[in-house]
C-alpha positions, -999 to 999 in steps of 0.1 A, spaced: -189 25 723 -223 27 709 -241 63 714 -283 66 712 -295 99 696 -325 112 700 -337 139 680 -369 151 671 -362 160 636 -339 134 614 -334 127 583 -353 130 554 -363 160 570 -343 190 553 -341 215 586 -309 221 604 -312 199 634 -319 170 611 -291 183 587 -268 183 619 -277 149 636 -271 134 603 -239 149 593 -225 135 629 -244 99 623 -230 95 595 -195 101 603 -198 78 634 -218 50 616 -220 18 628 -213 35 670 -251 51 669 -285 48 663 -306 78 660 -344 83 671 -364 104 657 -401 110 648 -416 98 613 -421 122 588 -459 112 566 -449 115 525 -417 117 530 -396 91 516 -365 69 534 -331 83 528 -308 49 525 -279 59 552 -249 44 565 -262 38 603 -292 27 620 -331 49 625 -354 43 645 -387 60 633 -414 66 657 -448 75 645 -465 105 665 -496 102 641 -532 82 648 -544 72 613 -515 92 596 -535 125 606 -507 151 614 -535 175 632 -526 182 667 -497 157 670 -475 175 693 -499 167 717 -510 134 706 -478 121 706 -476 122 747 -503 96 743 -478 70 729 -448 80 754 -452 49 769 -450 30 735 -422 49 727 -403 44 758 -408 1 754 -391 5 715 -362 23 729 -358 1 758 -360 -27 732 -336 -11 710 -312 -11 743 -312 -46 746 -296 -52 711 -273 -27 718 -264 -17 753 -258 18 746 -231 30 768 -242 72 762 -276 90 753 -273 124 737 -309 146 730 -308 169 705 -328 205 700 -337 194 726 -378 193 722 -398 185 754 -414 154 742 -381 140 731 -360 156 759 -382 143 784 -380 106 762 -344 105 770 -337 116 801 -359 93 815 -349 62 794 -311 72 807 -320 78 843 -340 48 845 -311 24 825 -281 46 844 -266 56 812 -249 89 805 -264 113 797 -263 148 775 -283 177 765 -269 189 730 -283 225 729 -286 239 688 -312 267 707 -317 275 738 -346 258 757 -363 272 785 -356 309 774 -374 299 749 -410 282 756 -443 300 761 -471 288 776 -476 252 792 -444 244 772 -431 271 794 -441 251 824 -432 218 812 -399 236 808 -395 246 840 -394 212 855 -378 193 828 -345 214 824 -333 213 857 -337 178 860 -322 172 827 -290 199 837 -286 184 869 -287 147 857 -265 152 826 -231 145 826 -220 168 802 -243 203 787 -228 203 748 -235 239 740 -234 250 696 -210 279 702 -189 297 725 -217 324 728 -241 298 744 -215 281 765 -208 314 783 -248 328 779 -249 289 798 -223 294 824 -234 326 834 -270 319 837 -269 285 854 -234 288 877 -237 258 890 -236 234 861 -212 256 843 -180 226 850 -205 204 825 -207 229 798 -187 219 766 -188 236 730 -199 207 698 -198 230 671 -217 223 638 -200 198 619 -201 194 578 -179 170 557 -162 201 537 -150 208 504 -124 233 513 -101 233 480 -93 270 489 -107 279 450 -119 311 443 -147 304 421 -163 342 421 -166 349 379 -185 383 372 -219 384 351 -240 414 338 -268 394 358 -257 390 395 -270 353 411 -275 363 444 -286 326 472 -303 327 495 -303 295 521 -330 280 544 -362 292 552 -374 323 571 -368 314 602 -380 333 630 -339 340 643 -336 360 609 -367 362 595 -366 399 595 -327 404 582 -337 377 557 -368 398 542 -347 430 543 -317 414 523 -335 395 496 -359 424 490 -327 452 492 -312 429 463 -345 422 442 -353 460 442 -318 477 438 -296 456 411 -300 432 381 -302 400 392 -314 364 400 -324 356 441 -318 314 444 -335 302 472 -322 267 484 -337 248 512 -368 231 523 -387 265 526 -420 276 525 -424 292 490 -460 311 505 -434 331 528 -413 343 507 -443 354 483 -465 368 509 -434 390 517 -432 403 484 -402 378 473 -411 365 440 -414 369 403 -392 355 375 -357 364 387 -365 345 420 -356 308 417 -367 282 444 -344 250 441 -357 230 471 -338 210 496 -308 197 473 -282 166 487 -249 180 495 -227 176 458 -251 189 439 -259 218 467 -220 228 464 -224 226 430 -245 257 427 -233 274 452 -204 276 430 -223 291 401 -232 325 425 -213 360 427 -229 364 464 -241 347 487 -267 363 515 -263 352 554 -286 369 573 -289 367 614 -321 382 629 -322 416 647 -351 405 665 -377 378 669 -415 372 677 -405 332 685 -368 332 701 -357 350 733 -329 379 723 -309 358 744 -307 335 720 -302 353 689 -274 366 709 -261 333 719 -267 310 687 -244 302 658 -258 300 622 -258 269 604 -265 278 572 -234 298 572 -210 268 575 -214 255 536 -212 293 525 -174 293 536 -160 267 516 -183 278 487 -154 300 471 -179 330 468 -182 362 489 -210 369 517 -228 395 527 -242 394 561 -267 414 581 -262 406 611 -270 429 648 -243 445 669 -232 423 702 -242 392 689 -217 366 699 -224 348 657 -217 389 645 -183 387 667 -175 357 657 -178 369 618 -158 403 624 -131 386 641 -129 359 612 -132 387 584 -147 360 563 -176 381 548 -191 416 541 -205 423 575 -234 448 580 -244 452 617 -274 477 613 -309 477 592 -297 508 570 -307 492 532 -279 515 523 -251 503 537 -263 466 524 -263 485 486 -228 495 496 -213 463 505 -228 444 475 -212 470 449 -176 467 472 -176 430 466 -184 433 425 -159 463 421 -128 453 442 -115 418 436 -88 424 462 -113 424 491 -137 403 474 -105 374 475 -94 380 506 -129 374 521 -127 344 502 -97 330 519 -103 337 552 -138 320 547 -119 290 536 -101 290 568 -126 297 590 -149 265 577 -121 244 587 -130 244 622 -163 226 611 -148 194 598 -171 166 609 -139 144 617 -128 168 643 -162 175 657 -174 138 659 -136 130 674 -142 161 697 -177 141 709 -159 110 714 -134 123 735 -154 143 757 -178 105 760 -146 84 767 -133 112 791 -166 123 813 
């Protein structure tokens, strides 16, 4: 069986959906071969299947690209096709999905008669402003309706999915996040005068506001170190007052040597947004976060900040796997941080059960989950 993906962003990008597509690539290896769009100065990542980067830019000039790029659909189209020849892909998934690229392979498929799927990390529709909005409008319910399966990131989307578009809810299946783990179940919390708080990812408009209250809360209120890993925008964080010598930006690191210092931490901060100028509340409500998934094998408590109803807020209550704070009060996130230094009982036990809660995360069981669902629709 060999499986096209198309994503808009793929490796050496460092965001999640690039993170994601590549975790599952690489697990699957020589059965796919990813599309994606080129990234300009950013150097090839040697990998263990086959990418197909298509450029977007005229004369390497990234201005106005997004719209640009409709120019070379056509172009586009011809290298898949090409690419379909050599292989005779028997499934095409889209991932995001972004309109440019959802709209690439939904036609590609309907044209070749190949099956197809939507693999939703955020919602779509709910989502878009604008002509996007529109472009929306036409292009999800062809895609829905056309798909043969709807692979929604988390229970809360599948049943935000079911509920809000009845009649393709029998297509709707859940493809959690996968990550090739290190769960050795070791507790690797050791205490320091100097607490090394991380902080994971960039500000992203689904927690950009939990994000700025919990690094600031911790910068202002306790001796310590902030380490911020991830491809982020080092501007944001110091336009939002986040900076200064005990903040340490560490940039996008490859997985071992990411684990590594995640190890060297006494807490690690998981924020989920309250609200967003970008993302619909439905889908705060509905998504799961990624950067969470590496955190529970890391051997270290969390603290989370995270809003009540959320389905990703459930979903850590019911797993007691960190600290949870579900409201804004900068209090209560003061109170959960001395809990975990001062009682090693809890601090352990939310170290365990974040052990078994990543386990349900293990790329071989997602990418075996995929397959299965392929062979089986």
């Amino acid at each position: 069986m060999k499986i096209l993906f198309v994503s808009w962003d793929v490796p050496p990008s460092g965001k999640a959906s690039s993170i994601l597509v590549n975790n599952i690539c690489k697990e699957l290896k020589e059965d796919v071969v990813l599309v994606g769009e080129l990234i300009i100065n950013k150097p090839a990542t040697k990998l263990n299947y086959h990418v197909e980067y298509l450029n977007p830019f005229f004369f390497n000039i990234s201005f106005g690209y997004q719209y640009s790029r409709w120019i070379k659909f056509l172009d586009f189209y011809s290298r898949v096709s090409k690419l379909n020849k050599i292989h005779n892909f028997d499934a095409v998934i889209c991932v995001f999905p972004n309109d440019f690229f959802l709209a690439l392979a939904y036609l590609f498929a309907l044209n070749n008669k190949i099956k197809f799927y939507v693999w939703l990390h955020n919602l779509y529709l709910e989502n878009m402003k604008g002509y996007r909005k529109i472009i929306a409008k036409i292009l999800q319910p062809k895609a829905f309706k056309f798909s043969t399966c709807i692979f929604a990131m988390s229970l809360g989307m599948s049943n935000y999915l079911k509920k809000s578009y009845p009649e393709y809810a029998s297509k709707i299946k859940i493809i959690k996040h996968g990550f090739n783990l290190n769960t050795n179940n070791k507790i690797n919390y050791k205490s320091n005068n100097i607490i090394n708080f991380s902080y994971t990812g960039s500000f992203h408009p689904t927690c950009e506001d939990s994000s700025i209250r919990m690094c600031k809360t911790v910068l202002n209120n306790f001796k310590c170190k902030l380490h911020v890993f991830g491809s982020n925008n080092q501007k944001k964080f110091i336009s939002n007052g986040i900076c200064g010598d005990n903040v340490i930006f560490h940039g996008f690191l490859h997985q071992i040597e990411f684990e590594k210092k995640l190890k060297e931490m006494q807490i690690h901060l998981l924020p989920h947004g309250f609200s967003s100028e970008k993302f619909s509340a439905d889908d705060i409500n509905t998504i799961f976060s990624t950067r969470s998934i590496p955190l529970f094998c890391s051997g270290i408590p969390i603290l989370a900040n995270s809003p009540p109803g959320a389905f990703f807020t459930n979903f850590l209550h019911n797993q007691n796997c960190c600290h949870l704070v579900k409201s804004k009060n900068i209090n209560e996130l003061i109170d959960g941080i001395n809990i975990i230094i001062n009682n090693q009982e809890y601090r352990n036990e939310l170290v365990r059960n974040a052990y078994r809660t990543s386990k349900q995360f293990d790329i071989k069981t997602v990418s075996k989950h995929l397959k299965k669902i392929i062979y089986d629709c």
